[in-house]
SEFI-338571 format. One record per residue (C-alpha): z, x, y; residue number from 1. Coordinates in steps of 0.02 Angstrom, whole numbers, plus 50000, padded with zeros to 5 digits. Layout:
BEGIN
<site><up>Z</up><east>X</east><north>Y</north><lumza>NUM</lumza></site>
...
***
This chain:
BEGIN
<site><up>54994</up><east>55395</east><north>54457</north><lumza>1</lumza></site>
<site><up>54828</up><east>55449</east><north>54399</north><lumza>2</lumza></site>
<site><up>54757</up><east>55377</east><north>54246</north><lumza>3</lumza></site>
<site><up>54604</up><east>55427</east><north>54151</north><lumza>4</lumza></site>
<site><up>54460</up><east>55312</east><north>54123</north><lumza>5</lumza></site>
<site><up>54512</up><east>55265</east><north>53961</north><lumza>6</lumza></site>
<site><up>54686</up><east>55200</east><north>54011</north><lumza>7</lumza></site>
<site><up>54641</up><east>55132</east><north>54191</north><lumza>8</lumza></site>
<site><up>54641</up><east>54936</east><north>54185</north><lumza>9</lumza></site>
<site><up>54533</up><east>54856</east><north>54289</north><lumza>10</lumza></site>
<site><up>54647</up><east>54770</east><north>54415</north><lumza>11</lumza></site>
<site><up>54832</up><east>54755</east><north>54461</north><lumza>12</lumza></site>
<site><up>54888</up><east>54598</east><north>54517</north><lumza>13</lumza></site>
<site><up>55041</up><east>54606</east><north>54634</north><lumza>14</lumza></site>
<site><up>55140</up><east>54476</east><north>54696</north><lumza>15</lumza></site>
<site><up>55293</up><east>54481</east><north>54812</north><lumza>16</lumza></site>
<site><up>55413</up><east>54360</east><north>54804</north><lumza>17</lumza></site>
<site><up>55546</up><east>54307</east><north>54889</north><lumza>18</lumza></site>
<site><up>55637</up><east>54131</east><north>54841</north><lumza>19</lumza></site>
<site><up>55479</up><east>54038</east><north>54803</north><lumza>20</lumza></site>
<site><up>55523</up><east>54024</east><north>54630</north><lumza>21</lumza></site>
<site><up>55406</up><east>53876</east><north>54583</north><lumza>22</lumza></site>
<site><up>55263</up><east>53946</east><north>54698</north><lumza>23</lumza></site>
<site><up>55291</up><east>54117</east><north>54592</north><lumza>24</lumza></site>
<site><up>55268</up><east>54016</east><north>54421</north><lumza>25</lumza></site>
<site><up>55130</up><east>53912</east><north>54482</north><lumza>26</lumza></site>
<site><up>55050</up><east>54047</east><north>54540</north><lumza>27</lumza></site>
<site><up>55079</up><east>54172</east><north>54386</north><lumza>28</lumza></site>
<site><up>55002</up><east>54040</east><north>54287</north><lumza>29</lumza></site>
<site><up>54856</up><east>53994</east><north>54390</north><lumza>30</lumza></site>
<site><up>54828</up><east>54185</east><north>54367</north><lumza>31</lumza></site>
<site><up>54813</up><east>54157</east><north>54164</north><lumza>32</lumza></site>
<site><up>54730</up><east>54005</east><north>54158</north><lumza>33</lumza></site>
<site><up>54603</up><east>54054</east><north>54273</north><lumza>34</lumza></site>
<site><up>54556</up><east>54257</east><north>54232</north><lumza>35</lumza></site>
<site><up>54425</up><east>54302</east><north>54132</north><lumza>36</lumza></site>
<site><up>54489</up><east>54388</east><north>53945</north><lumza>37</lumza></site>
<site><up>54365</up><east>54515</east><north>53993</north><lumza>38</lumza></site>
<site><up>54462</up><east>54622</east><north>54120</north><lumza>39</lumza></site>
<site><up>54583</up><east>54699</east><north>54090</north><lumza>40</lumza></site>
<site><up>54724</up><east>54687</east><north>54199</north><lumza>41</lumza></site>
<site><up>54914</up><east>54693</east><north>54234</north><lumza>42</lumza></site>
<site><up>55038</up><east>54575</east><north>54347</north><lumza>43</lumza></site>
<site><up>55162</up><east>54660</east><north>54453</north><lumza>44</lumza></site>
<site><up>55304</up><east>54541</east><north>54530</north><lumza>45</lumza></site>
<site><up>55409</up><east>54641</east><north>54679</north><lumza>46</lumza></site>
<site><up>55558</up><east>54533</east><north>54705</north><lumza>47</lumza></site>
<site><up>55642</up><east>54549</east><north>54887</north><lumza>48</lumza></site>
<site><up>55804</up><east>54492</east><north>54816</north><lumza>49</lumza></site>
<site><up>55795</up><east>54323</east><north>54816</north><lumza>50</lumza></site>
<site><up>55954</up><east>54223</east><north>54771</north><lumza>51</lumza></site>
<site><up>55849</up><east>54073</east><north>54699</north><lumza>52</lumza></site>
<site><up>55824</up><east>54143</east><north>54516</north><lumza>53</lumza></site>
<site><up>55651</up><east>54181</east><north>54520</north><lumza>54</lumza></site>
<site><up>55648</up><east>54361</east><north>54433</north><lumza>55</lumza></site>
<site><up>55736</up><east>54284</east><north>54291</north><lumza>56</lumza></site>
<site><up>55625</up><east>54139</east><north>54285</north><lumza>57</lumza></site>
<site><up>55472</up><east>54277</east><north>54280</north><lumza>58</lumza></site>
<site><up>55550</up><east>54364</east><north>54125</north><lumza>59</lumza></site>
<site><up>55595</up><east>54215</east><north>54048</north><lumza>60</lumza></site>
<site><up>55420</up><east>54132</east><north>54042</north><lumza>61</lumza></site>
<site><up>55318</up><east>54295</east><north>54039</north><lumza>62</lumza></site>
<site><up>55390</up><east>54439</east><north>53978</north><lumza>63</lumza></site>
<site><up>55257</up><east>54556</east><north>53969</north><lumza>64</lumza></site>
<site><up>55239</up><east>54550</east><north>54179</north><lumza>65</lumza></site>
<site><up>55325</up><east>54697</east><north>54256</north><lumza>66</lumza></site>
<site><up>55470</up><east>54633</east><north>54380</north><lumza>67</lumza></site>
<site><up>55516</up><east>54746</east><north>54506</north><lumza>68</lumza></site>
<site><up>55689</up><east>54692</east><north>54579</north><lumza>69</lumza></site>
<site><up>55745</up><east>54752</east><north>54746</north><lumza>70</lumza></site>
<site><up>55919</up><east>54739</east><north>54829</north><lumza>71</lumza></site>
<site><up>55859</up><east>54705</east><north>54982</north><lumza>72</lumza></site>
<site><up>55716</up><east>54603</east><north>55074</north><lumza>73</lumza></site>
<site><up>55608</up><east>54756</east><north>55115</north><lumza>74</lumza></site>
<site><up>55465</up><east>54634</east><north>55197</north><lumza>75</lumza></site>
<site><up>55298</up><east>54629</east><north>55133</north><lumza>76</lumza></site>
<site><up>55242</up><east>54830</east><north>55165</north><lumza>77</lumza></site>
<site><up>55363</up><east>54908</east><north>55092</north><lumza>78</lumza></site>
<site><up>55364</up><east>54793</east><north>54945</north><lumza>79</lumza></site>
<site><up>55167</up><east>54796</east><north>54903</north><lumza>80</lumza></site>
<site><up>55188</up><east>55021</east><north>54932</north><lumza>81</lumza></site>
<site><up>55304</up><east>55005</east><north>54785</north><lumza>82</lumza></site>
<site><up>55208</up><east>54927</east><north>54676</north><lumza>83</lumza></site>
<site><up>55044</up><east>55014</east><north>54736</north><lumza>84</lumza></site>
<site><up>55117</up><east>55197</east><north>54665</north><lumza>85</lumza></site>
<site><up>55128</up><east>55142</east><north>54496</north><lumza>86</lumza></site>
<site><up>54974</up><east>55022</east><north>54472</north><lumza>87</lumza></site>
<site><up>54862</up><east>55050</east><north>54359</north><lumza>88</lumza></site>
<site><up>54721</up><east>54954</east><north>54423</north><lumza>89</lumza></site>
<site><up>54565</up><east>55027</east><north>54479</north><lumza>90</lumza></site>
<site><up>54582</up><east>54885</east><north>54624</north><lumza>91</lumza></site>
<site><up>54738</up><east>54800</east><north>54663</north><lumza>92</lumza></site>
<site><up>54738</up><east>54606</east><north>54717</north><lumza>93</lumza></site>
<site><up>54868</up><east>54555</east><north>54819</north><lumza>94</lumza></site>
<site><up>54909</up><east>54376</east><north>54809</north><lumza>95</lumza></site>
<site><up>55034</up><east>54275</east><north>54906</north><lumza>96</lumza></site>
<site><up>55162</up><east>54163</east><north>54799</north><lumza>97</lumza></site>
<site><up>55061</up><east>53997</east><north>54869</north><lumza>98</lumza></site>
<site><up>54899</up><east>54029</east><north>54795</north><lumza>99</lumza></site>
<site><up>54833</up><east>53940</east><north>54669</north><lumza>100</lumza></site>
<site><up>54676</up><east>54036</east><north>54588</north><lumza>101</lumza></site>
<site><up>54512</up><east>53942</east><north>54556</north><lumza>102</lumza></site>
<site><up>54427</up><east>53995</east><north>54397</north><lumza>103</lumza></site>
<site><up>54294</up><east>54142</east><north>54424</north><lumza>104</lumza></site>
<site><up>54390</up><east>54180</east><north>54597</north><lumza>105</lumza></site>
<site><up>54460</up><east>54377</east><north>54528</north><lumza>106</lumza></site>
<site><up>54301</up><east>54406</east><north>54440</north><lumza>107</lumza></site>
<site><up>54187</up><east>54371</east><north>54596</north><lumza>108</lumza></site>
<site><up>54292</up><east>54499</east><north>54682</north><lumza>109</lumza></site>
<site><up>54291</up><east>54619</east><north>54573</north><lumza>110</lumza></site>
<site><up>54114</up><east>54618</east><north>54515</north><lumza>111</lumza></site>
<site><up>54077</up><east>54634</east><north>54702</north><lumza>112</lumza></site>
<site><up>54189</up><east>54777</east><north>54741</north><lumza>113</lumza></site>
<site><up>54110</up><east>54866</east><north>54586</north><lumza>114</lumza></site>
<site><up>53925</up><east>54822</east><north>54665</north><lumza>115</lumza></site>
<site><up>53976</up><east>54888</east><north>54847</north><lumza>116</lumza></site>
<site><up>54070</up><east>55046</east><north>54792</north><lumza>117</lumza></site>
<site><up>54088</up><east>55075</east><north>54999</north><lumza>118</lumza></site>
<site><up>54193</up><east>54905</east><north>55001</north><lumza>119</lumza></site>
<site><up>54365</up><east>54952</east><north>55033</north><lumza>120</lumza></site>
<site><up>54436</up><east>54778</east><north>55064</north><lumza>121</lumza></site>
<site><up>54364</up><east>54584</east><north>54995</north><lumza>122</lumza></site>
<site><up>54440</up><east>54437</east><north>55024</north><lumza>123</lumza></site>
<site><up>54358</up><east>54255</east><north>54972</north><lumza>124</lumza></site>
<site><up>54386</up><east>54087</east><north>55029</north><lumza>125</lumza></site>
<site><up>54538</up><east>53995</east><north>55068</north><lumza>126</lumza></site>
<site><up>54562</up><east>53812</east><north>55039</north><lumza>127</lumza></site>
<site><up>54707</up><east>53706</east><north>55082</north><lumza>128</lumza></site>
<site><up>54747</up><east>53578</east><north>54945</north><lumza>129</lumza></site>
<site><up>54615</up><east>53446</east><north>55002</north><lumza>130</lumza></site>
<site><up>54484</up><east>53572</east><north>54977</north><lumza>131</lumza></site>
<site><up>54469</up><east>53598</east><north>55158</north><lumza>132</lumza></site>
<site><up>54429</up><east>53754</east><north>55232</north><lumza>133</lumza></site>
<site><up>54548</up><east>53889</east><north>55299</north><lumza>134</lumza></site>
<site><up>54519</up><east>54041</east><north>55391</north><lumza>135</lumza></site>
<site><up>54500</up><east>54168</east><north>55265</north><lumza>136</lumza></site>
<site><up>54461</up><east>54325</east><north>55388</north><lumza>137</lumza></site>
<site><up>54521</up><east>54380</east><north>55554</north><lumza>138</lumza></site>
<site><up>54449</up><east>54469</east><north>55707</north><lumza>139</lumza></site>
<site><up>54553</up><east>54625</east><north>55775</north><lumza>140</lumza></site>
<site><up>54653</up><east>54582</east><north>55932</north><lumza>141</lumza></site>
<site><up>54531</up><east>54583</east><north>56084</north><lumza>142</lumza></site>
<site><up>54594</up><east>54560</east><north>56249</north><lumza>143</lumza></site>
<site><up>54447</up><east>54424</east><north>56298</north><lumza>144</lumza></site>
<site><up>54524</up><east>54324</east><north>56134</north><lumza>145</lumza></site>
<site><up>54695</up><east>54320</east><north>56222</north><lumza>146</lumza></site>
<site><up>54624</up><east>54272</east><north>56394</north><lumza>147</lumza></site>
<site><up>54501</up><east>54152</east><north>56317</north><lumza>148</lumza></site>
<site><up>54514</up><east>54006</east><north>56183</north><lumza>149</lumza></site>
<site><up>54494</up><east>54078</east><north>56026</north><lumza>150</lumza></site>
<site><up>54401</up><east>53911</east><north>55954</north><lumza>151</lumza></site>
<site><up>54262</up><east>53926</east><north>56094</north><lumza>152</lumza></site>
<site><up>54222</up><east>54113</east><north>56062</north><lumza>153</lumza></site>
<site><up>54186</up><east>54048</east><north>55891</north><lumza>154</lumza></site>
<site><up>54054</up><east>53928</east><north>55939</north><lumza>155</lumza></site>
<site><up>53995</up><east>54048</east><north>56116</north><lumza>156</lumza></site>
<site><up>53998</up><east>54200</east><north>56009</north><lumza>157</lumza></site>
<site><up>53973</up><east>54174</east><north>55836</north><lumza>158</lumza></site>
<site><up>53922</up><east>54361</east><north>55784</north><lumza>159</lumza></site>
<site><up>54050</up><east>54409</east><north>55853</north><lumza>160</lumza></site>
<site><up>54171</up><east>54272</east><north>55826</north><lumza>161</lumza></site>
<site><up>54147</up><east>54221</east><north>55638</north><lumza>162</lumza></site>
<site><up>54213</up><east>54033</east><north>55602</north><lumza>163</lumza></site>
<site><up>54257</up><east>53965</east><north>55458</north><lumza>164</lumza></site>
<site><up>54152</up><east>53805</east><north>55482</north><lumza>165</lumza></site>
<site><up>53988</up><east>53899</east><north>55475</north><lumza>166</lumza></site>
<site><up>53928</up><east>53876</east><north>55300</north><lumza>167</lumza></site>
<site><up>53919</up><east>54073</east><north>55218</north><lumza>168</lumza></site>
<site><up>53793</up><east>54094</east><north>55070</north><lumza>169</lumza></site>
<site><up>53805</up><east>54281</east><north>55072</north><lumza>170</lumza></site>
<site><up>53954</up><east>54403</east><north>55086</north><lumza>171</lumza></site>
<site><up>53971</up><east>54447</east><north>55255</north><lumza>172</lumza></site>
<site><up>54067</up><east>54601</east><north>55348</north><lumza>173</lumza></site>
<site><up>54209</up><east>54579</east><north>55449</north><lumza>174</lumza></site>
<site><up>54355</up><east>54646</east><north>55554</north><lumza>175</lumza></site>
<site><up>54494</up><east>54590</east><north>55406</north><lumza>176</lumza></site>
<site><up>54548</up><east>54501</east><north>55290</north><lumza>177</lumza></site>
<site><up>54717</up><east>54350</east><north>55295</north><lumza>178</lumza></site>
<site><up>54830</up><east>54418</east><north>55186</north><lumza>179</lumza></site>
<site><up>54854</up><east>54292</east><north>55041</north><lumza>180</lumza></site>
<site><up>54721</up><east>54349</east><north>54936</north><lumza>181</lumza></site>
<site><up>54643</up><east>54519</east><north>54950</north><lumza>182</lumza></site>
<site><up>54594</up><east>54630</east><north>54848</north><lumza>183</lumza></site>
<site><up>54602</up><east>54836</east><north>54878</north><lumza>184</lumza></site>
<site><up>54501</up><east>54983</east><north>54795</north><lumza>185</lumza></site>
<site><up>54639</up><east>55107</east><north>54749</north><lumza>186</lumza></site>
<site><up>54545</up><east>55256</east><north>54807</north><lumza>187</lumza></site>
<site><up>54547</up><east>55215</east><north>54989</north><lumza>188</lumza></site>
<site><up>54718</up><east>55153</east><north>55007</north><lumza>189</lumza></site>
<site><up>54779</up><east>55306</east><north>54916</north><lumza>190</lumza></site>
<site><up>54669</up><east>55416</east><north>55048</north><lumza>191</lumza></site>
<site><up>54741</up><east>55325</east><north>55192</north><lumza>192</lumza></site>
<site><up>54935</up><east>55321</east><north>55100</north><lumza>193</lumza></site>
<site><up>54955</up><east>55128</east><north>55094</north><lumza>194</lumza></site>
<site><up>55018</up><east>54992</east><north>55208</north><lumza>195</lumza></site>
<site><up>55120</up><east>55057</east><north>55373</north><lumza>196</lumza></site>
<site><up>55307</up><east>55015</east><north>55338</north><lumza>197</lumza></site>
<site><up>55317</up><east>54964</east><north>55523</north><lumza>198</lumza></site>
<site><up>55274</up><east>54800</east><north>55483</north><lumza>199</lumza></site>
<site><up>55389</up><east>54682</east><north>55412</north><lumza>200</lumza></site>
<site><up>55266</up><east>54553</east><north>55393</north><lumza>201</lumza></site>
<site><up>55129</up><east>54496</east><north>55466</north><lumza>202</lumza></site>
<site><up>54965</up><east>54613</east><north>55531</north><lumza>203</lumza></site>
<site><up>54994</up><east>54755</east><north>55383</north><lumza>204</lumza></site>
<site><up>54806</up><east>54708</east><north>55310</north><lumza>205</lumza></site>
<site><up>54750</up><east>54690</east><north>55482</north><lumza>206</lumza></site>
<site><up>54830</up><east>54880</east><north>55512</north><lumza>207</lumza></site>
<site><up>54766</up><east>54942</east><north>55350</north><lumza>208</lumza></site>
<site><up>54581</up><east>54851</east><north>55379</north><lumza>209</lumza></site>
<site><up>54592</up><east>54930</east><north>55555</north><lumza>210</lumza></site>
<site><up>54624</up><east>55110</east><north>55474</north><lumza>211</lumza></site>
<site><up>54474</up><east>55075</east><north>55310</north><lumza>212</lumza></site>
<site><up>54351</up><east>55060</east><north>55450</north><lumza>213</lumza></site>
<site><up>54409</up><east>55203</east><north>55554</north><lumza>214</lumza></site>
<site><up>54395</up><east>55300</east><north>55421</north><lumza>215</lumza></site>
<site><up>54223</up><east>55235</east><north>55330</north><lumza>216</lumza></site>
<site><up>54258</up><east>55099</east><north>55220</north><lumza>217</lumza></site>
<site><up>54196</up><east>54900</east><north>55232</north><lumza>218</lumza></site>
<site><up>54282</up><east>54750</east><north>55230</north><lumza>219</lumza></site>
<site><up>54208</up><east>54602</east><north>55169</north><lumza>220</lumza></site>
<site><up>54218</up><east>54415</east><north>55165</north><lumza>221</lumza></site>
<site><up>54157</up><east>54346</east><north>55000</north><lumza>222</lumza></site>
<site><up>54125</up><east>54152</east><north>55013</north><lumza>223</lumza></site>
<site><up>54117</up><east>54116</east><north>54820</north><lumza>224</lumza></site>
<site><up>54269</up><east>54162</east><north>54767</north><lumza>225</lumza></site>
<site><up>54390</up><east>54005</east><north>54800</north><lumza>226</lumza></site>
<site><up>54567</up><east>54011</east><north>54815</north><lumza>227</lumza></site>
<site><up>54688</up><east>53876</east><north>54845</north><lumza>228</lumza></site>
<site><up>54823</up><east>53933</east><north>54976</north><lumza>229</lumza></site>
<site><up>54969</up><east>53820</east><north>55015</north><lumza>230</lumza></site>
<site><up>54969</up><east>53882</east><north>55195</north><lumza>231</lumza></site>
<site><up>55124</up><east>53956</east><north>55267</north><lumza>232</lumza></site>
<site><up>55236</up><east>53887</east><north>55115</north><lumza>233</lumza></site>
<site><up>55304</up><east>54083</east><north>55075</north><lumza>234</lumza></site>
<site><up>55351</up><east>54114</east><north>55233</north><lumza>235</lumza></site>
<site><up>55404</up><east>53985</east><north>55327</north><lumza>236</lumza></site>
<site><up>55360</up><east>53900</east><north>55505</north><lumza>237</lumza></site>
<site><up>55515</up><east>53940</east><north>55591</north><lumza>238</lumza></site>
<site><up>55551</up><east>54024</east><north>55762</north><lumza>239</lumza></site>
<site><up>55605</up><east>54196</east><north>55637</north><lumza>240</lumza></site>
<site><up>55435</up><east>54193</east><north>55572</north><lumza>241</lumza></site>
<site><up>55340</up><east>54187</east><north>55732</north><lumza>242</lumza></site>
<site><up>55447</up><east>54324</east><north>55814</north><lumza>243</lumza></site>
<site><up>55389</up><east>54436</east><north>55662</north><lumza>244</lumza></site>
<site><up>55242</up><east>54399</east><north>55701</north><lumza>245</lumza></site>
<site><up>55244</up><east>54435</east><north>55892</north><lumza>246</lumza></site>
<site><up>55327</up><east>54586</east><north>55844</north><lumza>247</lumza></site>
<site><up>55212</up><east>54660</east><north>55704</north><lumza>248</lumza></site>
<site><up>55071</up><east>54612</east><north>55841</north><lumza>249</lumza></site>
<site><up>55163</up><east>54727</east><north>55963</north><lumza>250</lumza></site>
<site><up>55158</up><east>54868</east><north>55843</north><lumza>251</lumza></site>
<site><up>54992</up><east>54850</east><north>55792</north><lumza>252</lumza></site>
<site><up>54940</up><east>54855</east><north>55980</north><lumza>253</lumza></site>
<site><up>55062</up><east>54979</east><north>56026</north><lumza>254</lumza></site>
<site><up>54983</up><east>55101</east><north>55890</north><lumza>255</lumza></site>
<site><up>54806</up><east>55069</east><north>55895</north><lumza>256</lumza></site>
<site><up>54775</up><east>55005</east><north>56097</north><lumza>257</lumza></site>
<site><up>54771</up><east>55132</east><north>56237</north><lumza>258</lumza></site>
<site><up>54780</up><east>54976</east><north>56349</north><lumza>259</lumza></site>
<site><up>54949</up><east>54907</east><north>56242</north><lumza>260</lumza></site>
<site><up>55023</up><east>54833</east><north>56398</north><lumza>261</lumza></site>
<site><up>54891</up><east>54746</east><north>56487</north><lumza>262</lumza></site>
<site><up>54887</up><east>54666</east><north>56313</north><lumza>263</lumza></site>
<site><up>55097</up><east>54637</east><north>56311</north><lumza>264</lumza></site>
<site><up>55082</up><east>54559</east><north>56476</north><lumza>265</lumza></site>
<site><up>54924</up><east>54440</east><north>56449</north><lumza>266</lumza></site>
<site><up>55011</up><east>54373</east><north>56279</north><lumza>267</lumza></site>
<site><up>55182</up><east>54354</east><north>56376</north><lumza>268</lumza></site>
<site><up>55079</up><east>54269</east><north>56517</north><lumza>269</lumza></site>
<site><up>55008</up><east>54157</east><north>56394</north><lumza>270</lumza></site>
<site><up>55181</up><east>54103</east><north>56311</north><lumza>271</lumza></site>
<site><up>55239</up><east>54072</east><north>56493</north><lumza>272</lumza></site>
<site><up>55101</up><east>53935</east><north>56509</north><lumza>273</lumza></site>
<site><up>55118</up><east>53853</east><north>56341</north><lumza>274</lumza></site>
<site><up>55314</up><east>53811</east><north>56375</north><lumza>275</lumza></site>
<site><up>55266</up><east>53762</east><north>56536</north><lumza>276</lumza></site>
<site><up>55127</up><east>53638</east><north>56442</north><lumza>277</lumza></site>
<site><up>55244</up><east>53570</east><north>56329</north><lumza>278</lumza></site>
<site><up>55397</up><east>53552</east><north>56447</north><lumza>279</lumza></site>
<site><up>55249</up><east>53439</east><north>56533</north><lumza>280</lumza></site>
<site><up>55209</up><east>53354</east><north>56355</north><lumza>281</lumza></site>
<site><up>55409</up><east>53321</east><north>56319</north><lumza>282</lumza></site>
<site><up>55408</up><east>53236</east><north>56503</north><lumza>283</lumza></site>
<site><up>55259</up><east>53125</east><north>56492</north><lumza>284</lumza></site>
<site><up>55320</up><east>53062</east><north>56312</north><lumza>285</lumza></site>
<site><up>55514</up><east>53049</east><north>56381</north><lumza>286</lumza></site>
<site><up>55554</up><east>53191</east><north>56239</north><lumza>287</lumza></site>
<site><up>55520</up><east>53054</east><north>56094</north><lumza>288</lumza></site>
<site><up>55375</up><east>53172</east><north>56002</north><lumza>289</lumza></site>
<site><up>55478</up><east>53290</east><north>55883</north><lumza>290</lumza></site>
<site><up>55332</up><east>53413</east><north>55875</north><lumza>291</lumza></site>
<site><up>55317</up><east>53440</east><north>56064</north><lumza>292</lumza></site>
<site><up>55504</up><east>53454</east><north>56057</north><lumza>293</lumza></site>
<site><up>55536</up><east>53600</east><north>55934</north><lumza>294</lumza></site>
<site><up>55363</up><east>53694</east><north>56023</north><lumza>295</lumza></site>
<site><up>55447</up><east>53692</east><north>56187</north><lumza>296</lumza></site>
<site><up>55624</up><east>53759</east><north>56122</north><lumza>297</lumza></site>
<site><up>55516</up><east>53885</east><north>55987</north><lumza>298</lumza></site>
<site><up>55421</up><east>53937</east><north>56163</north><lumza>299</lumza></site>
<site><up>55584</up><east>53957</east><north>56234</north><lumza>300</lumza></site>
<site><up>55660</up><east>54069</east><north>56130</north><lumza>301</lumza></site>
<site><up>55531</up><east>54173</east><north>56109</north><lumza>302</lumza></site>
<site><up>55514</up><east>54214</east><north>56302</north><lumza>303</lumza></site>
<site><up>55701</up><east>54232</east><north>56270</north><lumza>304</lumza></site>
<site><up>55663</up><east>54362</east><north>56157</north><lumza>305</lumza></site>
<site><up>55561</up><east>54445</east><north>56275</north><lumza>306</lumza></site>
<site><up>55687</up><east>54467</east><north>56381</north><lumza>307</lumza></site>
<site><up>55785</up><east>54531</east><north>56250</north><lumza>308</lumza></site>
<site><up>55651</up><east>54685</east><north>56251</north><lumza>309</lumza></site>
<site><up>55559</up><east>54619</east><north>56084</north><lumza>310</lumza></site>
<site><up>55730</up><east>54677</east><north>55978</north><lumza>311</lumza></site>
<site><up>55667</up><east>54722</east><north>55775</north><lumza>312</lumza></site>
<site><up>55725</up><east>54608</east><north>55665</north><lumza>313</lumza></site>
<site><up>55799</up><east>54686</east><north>55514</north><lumza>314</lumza></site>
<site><up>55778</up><east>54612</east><north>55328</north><lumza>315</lumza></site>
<site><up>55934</up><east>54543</east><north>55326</north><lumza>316</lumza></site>
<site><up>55913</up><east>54407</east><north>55476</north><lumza>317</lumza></site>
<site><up>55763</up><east>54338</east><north>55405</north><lumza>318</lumza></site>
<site><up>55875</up><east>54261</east><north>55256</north><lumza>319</lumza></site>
<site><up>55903</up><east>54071</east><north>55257</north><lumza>320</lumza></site>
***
């Protein structure tokens, strides 16, 4: 859709959703309470037909939000690419179900996006509900990360490595940004035609990050602008999530890695030793620790799946 200067809003807020009805309200209204009056933007709920009432509970308690209701669970791409052709935001923010906006959070974004005009991507800082930080931005996949420990690159490397226990008074530049809170200038994810509909979930800003920089644009970490993100609550800790996100890995390696297998084989290698770990860990504490338990049979299945060939998962196995 293009829009002329006088009817472009500012920013287009899009959440997808699927059954995290309370999460969706919370969030929708940390979203008003939190916004500055002075942009002027829309909200954009895409609903991957959730069975828990939350598109009715959207039009019930704010009417003027646009609900987009799919039939099916279409995953996280596909679901953002709808709503992304008929924005009318200059930028667009995506923002998980479990965040919780702090006040002045969209407007840091924004203003900084209008100051960096090569900024393609922003993201700001994460915070779990004790105020505690999260990692907020992500390094691509690098074979020495998966051969390594990720933690001591971070304190060896630190350039290279960014943590998020180093203190940040500027914006910095990075690889990309964690999905829950991002926010997009239109004109480059137009130019590059959205997020790849490969991924279910999990990696599709990494992808699309991946592809700004390839083709010229920035991504940035912005440390002022707060968000609270209840982390992992929309899509769950379960073995289903983690294979989606082995698999979405696999795709982004696959399309992006002339060395795809060496990195297949080194991740694979590494699952091998982590059941092995926690087969010793359920030994040495005579199976009583519940969390070593469900690691070991999560490892297991997922070398299962392995086996298996790394099978897709379609939409309609990741229901509950």
């Amino acid at each position: 859709m293009n829009l002329s200067p006088n009817n472009q809003l500012d920013i287009s807020i899009i959440i997808v959703n699927w059954n995290t009805k309370k999460l969706l309200l919370s969030c929708i209204a940390s979203i008003y309470s939190s916004i500055s009056k002075d942009l002027r933007y829309e909200i954009i709920v895409v609903d991957n037909a959730s069975h828990d009432g939350s598109s009715e509970a959207v039009r019930k308690n704010y009417p003027q939000i646009l609900v987009i209701q799919n039939k099916k669970n279409l995953g996280f791409a596909a679901a953002n690419n709808i709503a992304f052709k008929i924005m009318k935001g200059k930028y667009a923010l995506l923002l998980n179900t479990d965040c919780i906006l702090i006040k002045g959070a969209v407007e840091t974004l924004y203003n900084f996006m209008e100051e960096h005009p090569k900024a393609g991507m922003s993201c700001g800082q994460l915070l779990n509900p004790d105020g505690s930080k999260q990692n907020s931005f992500s390094n691509f996949p690098s074979l020495l990360e998966y051969i390594t420990n990720k933690s001591l690159l971070k304190i060896i490397w630190p350039s290279r490595f960014p943590s998020k226990y180093k203190t940040y008074t500027e914006p910095i530049e990075v690889d990309s940004c964690i999905g829950a809170c991002v926010m997009l200038r239109r004109e480059a994810i137009e130019k590059l035609g959205y997020f790849d509909e490969d991924y279910f979930f999990f990696f599709e800003e990494t992808d699309l990050a991946y592809r700004l920089k390839k083709a010229g644009w920035k991504v940035y970490f912005v440390p002022w602008a707060k968000v609270y993100h209840a982390q992992g609550k929309s899509v769950g800790a379960n073995v289903i999530s983690r294979i989606l996100f082995y698999k979405s890995r696999y795709i982004f390696l696959e399309k992006h890695y002339q060395r795809y297998q060496i990195y297949k084989s080194v991740i694979f290698l590494s699952l091998i030793i982590n059941t092995l770990l926690n087969f010793l860990g359920m030994i040495f504490t005579f199976g009583l620790s519940k969390s070593i338990r469900n690691k070991f049979f999560r490892y297991l299945f997922l070398i299962y799946w392995h086996i298996k060939g790394c099978p897709q998962l379609y939409p309609e196995e990741n229901q509950e």
